[in-house]
C-alpha positions as CSV (number, residue, x, y, z in Angstrom):
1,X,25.7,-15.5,19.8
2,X,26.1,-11.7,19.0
3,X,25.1,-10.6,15.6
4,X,27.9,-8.6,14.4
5,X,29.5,-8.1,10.6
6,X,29.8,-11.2,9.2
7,X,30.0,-12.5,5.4
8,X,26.4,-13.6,4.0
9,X,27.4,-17.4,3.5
10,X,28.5,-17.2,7.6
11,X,25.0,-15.4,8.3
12,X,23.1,-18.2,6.5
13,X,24.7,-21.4,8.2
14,X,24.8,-19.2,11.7
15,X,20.8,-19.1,12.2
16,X,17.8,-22.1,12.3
17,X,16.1,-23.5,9.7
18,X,13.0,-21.8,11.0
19,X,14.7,-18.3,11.1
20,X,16.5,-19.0,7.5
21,X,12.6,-19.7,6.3
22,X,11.4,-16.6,7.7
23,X,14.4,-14.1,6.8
24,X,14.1,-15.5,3.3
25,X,10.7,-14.9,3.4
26,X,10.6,-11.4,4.4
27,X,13.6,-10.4,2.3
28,X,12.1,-11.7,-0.7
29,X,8.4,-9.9,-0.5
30,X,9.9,-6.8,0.3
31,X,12.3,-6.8,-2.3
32,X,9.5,-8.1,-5.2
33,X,7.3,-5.2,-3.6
34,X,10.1,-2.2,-4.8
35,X,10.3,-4.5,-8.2
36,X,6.6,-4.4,-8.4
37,X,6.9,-0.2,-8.0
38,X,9.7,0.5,-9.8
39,X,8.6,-1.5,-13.3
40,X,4.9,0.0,-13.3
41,X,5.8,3.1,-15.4
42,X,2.6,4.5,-14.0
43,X,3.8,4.4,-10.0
44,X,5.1,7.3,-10.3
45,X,3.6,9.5,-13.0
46,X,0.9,11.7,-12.3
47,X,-2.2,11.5,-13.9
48,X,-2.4,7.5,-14.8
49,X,-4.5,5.2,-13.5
50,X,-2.0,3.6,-10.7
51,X,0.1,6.8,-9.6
52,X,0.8,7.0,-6.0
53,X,-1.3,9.8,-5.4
54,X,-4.4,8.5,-6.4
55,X,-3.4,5.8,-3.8
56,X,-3.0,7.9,-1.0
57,X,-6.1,9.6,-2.4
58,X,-8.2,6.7,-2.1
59,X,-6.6,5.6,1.4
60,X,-7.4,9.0,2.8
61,X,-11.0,8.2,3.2
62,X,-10.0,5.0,5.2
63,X,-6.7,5.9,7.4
64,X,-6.7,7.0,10.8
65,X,-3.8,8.8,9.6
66,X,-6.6,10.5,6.9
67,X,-5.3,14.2,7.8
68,X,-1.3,13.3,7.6
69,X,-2.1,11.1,4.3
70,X,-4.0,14.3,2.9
71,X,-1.2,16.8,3.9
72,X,1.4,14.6,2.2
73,X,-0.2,14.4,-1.3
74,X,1.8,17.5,-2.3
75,X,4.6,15.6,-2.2
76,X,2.8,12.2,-3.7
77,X,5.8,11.7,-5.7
78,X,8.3,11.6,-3.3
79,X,6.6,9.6,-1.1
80,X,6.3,6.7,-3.5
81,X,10.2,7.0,-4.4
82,X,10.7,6.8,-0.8
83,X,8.1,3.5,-0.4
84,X,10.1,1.6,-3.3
85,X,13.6,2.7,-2.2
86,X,12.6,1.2,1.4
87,X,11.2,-1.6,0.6
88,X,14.3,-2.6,-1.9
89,X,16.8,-1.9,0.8
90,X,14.9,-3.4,3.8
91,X,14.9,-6.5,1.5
92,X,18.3,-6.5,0.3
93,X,19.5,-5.7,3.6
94,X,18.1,-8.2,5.0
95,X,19.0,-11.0,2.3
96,X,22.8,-10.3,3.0
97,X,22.2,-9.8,6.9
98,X,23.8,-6.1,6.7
99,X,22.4,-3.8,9.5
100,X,19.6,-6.6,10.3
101,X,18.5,-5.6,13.4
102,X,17.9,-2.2,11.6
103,X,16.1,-3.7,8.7
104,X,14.1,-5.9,10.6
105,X,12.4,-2.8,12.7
106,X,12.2,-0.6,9.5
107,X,10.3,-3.8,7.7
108,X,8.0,-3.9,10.9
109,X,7.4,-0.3,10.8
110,X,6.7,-0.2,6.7
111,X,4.2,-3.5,8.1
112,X,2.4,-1.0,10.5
113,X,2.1,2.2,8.4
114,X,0.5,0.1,5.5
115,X,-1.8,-1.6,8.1
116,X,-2.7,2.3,9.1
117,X,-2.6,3.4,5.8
118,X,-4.0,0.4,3.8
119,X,-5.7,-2.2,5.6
120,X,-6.5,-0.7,9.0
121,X,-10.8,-1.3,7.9
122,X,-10.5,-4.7,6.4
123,X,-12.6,-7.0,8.7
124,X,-12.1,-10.0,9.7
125,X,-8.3,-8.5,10.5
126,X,-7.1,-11.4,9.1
127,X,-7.8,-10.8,5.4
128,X,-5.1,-8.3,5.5
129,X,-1.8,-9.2,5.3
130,X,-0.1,-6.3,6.5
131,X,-0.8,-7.4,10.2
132,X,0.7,-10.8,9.6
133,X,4.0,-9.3,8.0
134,X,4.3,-6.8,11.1
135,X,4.3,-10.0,13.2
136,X,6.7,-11.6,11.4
137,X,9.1,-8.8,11.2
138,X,8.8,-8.6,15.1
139,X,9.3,-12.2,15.4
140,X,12.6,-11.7,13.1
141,X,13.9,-8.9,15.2
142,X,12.8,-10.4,18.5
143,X,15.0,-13.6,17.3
144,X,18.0,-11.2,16.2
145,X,17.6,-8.9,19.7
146,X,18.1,-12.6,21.6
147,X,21.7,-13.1,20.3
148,X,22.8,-9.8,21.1
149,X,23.6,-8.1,24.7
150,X,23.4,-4.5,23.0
151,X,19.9,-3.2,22.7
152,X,20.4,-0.2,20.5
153,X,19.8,-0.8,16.9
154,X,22.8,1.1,15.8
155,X,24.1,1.1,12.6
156,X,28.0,0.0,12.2
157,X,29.4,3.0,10.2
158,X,32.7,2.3,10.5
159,X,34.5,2.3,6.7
160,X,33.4,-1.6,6.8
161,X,29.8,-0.7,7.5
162,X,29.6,2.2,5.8
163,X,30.7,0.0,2.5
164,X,28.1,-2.7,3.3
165,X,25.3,0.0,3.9
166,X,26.5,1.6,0.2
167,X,26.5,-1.7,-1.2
168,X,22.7,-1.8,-0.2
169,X,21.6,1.4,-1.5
170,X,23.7,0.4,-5.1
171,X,21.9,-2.4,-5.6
172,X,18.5,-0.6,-5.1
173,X,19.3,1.6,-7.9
174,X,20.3,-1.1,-10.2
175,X,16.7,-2.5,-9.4
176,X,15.1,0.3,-9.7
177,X,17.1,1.3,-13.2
178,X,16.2,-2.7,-14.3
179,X,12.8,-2.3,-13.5
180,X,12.5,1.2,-15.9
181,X,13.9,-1.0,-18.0
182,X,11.9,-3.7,-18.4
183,X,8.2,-2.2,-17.2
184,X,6.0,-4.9,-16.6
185,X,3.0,-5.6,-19.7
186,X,-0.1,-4.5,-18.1
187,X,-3.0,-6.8,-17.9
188,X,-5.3,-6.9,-20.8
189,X,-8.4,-4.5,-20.1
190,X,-11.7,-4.5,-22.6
191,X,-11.6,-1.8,-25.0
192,X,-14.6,-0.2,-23.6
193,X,-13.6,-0.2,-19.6
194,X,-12.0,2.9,-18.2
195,X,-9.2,2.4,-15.4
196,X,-10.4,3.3,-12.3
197,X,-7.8,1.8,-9.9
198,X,-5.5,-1.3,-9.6
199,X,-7.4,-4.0,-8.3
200,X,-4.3,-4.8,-5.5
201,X,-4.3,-0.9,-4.4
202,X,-7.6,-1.3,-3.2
203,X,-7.9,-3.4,-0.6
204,X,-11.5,-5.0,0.8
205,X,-13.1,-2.3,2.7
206,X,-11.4,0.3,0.7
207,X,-13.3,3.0,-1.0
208,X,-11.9,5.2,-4.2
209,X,-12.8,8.6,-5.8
210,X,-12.3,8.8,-9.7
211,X,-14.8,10.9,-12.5
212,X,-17.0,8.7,-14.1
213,X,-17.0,9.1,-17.7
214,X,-19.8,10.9,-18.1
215,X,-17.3,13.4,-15.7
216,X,-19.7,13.6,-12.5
217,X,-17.4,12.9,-9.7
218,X,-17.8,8.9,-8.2
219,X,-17.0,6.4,-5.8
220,X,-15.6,3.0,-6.1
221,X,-16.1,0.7,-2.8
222,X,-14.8,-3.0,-2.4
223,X,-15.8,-6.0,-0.1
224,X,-15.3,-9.3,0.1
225,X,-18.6,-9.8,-2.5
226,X,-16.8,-7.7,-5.2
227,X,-16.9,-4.0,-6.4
228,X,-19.8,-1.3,-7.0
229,X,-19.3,2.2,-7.5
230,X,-22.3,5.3,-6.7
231,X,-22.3,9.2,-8.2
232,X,-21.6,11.5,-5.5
233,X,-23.9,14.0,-6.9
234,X,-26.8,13.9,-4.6
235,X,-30.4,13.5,-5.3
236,X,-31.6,16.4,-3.7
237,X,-30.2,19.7,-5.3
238,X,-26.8,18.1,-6.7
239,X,-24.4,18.9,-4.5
240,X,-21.3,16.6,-3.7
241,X,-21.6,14.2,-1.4
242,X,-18.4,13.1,1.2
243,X,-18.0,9.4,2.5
244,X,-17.6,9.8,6.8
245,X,-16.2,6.1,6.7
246,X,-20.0,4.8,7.0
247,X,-22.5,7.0,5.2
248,X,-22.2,9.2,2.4
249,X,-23.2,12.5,3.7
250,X,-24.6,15.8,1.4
251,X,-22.5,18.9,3.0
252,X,-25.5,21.1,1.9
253,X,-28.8,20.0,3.7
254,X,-27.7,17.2,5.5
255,X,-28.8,13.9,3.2
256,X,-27.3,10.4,3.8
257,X,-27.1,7.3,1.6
258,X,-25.8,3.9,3.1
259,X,-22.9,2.5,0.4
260,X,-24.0,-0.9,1.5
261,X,-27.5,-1.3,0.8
262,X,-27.2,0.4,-2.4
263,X,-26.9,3.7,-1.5
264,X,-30.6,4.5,-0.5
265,X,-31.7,7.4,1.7
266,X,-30.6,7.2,5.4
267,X,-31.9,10.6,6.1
268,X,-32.6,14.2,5.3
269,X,-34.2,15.3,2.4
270,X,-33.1,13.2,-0.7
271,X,-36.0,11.9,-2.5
272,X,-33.6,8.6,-3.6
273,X,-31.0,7.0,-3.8
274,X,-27.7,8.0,-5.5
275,X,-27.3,6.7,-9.1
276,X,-25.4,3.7,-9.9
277,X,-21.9,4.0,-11.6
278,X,-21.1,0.1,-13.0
279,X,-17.7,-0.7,-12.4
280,X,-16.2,-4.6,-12.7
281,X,-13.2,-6.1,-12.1
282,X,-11.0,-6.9,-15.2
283,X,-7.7,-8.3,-15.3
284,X,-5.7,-6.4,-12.9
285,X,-7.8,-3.5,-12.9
286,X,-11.3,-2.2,-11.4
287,X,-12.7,-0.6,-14.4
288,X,-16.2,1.6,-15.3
289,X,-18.4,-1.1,-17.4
């Protein structure tokens, strides 16, 4: 069966029960993702604790894309407009099967980038979920690709199409304008704890930079045993120290401290270990004790 224009109702009765469960699937996630974006006031405002760019920040330190992640902070903002406008339309889209072939590789592609971005350090793989959405994206596309002899994943921009595609792009801004709106409440945070980062932006294995409040720069890390944080000012003669995805390394004379074993001396001239920052987890947010 070819996949061309067809009403949504015709769509829905047209494919399995197995490929309704996983288009339904996919189109809702991505769509709560741009929901999840576009009500967080803070998203896309510089200088609060959940701002995009403080996310790229923190996954610049984990990405093998680290150098292209660190040239687009300049334009931090646009890049999270573009993230929740994507993730809205590829979910939209593919709720009302307009362009689906299309949708389905851009929803595999958002899949891969956040596993490059995000999640590319967690270990065992599995405890990521970015992975397991590529997959299923592929498996959706692989399953629309079967019914169709053209291989191309062309866009239909006659006027018909071209109405559809608009239709898409309208109803992302009346998501995004509902989700300014009605912001989400944040979650309740003790008096005393500063925001660091949102708990769900940093994955396991993920590491963030923030100032502690006594303003020395610091490092949040996460595993699978919880959170801990270290001053990056090093024991030696106080220079700042840079994470090289294992070791936190002194620039100046060459000191390392191990993150994982509390930050003692690895080597050089240190005489031990970095301080301690406390951080704990509360409510939605990782927060300096």
């Amino acid at each position: 069966m070819a996949y061309r224009a067809k009403s949504v109702a015709a769509s829905w009765r047209a494919q399995s029960p197995a490929t309704k469960l996983l288009r339904l699937w996919l189109g809702i996630t991505w769509i709560y993702g741009g929901w999840d974006k576009a009500s967080d006031p803070s998203f896309l405002t510089p200088g609060t604790v959940n701002y995009i760019g403080n996310q790229i920040r923190g996954f610049v330190e984990i990405s093998p894309l680290g150098s292209l992640l660190n040239n687009s902070l300049e334009h931090a903002t646009l890049v999270g407009w573009l993230v929740l406008i994507t993730e809205f339309a590829t979910g939209i889209a593919t709720i009302l099967f307009i362009a689906p072939r299309f949708a389905a590789f851009v929803g595999f592609s958002t899949s891969v980038g956040l596993w490059l971005t995000v999640t590319f350090h967690v270990k065992p793989y599995f405890l990521g979920s970015d992975t397991a959405y590529a997959i299923m994206w592929l498996a959706y596309l692989l399953i629309l690709q079967s019914g169709s002899n053209n291989m191309r994943l062309n866009i239909n921009m006659e006027r018909r199409g071209f109405l559809r595609l608009g239709s898409v792009f309208g109803i992302t801004g009346g998501f995004i304008g509902l989700g300014q709106l009605f912001p989400k409440k944040e979650a309740a945070v003790a008096a005393t704890g500063k925001k660091i980062i949102k708990l769900e932006v940093l994955p396991v294995g993920g590491n963030h930079k923030f100032k502690a409040s006594n303003g020395e720069p610091a490092m949040v890390f996460r595993t699978k045993n919880g959170v801990f944080a270290y001053s990056l000012i090093c024991t030696h003669q106080g220079c700042t120290v840079g994470f090289t995805g294992k070791q936190l390394v002194c620039p100046c004379h060459g000191a390392s401290f191990d993150p994982l074993k509390g930050a003692k001396v690895t080597g050089g001239p240190a005489p031990r270990p970095l301080k301690t920052v406390k951080v704990k987890i509360s409510g939605a947010y990782v927060v300096e004790a």
